[in-house]
VOSE-986653 format. One record per residue (C-alpha): x, y, z; residue number from 1. Coordinates in steps of 0.02 Angstrom, whole numbers, plus 50000, padded with zeros to 5 digits. Example, Ala and Ser with C-alpha at 12.3 -4.5 7.8 and 13.67 -1.06 7.14 Angstrom:
+-------+-------+-------+-----+
|     x |     y |     z |   i |
+-------+-------+-------+-----+
| 50615 | 49775 | 50390 |   1 |
| 50684 | 49947 | 50357 |   2 |
+-------+-------+-------+-----+
***
This chain:
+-------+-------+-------+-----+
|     x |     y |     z |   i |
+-------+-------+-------+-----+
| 49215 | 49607 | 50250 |   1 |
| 49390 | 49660 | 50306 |   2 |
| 49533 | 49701 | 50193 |   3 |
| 49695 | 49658 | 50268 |   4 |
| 49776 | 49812 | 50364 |   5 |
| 49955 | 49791 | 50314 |   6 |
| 49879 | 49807 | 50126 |   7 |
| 49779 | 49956 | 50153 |   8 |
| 49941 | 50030 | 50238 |   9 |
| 50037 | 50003 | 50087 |  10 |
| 49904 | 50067 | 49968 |  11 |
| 49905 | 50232 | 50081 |  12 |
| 50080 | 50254 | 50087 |  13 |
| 50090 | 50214 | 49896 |  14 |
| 49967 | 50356 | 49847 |  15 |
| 50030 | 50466 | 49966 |  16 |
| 50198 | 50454 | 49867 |  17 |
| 50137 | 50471 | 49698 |  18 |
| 50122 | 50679 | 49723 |  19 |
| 50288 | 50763 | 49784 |  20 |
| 50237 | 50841 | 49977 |  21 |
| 50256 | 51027 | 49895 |  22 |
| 50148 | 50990 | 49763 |  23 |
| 49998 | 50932 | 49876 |  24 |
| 49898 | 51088 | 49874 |  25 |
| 49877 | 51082 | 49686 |  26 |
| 49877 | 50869 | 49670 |  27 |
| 49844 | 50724 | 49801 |  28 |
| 49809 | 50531 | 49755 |  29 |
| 49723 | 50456 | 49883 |  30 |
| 49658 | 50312 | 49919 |  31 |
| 49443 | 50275 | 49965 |  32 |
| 49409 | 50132 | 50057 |  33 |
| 49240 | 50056 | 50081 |  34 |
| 49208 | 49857 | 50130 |  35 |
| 49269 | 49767 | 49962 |  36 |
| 49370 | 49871 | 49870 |  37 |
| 49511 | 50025 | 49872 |  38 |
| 49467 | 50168 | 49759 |  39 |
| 49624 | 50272 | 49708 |  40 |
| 49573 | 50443 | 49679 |  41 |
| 49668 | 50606 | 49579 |  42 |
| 49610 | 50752 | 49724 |  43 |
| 49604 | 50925 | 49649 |  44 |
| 49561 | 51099 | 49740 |  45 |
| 49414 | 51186 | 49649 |  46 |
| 49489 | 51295 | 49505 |  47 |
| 49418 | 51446 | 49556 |  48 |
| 49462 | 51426 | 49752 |  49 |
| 49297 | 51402 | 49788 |  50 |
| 49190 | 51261 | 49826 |  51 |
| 49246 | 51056 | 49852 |  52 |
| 49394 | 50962 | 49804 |  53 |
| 49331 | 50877 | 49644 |  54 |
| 49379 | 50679 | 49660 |  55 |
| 49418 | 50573 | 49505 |  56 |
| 49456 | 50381 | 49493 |  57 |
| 49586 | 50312 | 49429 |  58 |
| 49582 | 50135 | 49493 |  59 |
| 49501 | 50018 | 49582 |  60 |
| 49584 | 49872 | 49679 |  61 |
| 49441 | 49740 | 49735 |  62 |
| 49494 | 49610 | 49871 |  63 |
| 49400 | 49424 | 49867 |  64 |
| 49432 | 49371 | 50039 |  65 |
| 49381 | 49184 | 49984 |  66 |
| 49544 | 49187 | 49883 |  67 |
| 49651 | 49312 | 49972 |  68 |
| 49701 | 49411 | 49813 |  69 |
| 49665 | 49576 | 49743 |  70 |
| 49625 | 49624 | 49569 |  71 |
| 49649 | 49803 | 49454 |  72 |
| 49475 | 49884 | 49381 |  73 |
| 49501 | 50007 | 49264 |  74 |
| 49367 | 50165 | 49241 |  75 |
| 49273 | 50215 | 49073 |  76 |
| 49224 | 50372 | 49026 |  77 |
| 49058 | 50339 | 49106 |  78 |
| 49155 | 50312 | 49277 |  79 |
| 49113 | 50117 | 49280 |  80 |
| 49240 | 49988 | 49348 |  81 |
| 49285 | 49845 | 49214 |  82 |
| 49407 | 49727 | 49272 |  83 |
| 49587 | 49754 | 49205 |  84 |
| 49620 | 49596 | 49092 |  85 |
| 49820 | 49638 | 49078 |  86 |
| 49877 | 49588 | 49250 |  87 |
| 49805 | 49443 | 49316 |  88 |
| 49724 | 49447 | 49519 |  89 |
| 49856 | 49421 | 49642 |  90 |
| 49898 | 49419 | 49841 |  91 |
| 50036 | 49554 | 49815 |  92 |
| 49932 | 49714 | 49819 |  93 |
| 50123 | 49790 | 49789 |  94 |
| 50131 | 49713 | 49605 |  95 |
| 49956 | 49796 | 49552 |  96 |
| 50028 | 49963 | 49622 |  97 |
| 50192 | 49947 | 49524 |  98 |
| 50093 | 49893 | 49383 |  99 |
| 49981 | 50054 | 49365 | 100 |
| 50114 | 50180 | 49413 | 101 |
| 50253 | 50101 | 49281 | 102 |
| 50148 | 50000 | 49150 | 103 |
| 50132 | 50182 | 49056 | 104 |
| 49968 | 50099 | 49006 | 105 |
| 49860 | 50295 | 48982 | 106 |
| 49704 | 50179 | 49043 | 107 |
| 49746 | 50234 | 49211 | 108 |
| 49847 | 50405 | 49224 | 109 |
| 49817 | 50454 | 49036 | 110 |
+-------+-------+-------+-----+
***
């Protein structure tokens, strides 16, 4: 399944603007894709210099192409995806982005 480009462009561009550009070689957020869903991902260099990026989730916004919207999972500590029951699935990607940058819920970024 496809997700709509012009959403995966705006998830991009909205991770890409969470970290200030001087900043990026200590933080990133990016953004995962796969088929279904859009994985939004803290990026951090090794803290020793040496070895991988380590890659944490944050999110997870899952598209149903039946309906057309998008919906917010949140991660446990066990890195599973439960769906977010605060904000309700919508066809404005835009609103779930506001909604985890500004909510101040620490579910997300806490």
């Amino acid at each position: 399944m496809a997700l709509p480009e012009t959403d995966l462009r705006r998830i991009r561009l909205w991770a890409q603007e969470r970290v200030p550009a001087h900043l990026w070689d200590e933080l990133k957020v990016e953004a995962d894709v796969s088929d279904r869903h859009v994985d939004i991902v803290e990026v951090r260099p090794p803290w020793d210099g040496v070895g991988e990026h380590t890659r944490f989730p944050i999110a997870r916004l899952r598209y149903t192409k039946s309906t057309g919207r998008w919906a917010i999972y949140w991660r446990d500590r066990n890195l599973k995806f439960h769906e977010y029951e605060y904000k309700h699935p919508t066809k404005n990607v835009q609103a779930l982005l506001d909604h985890i940058a500004a909510s101040g819920d620490p579910i997300f970024w806490g």
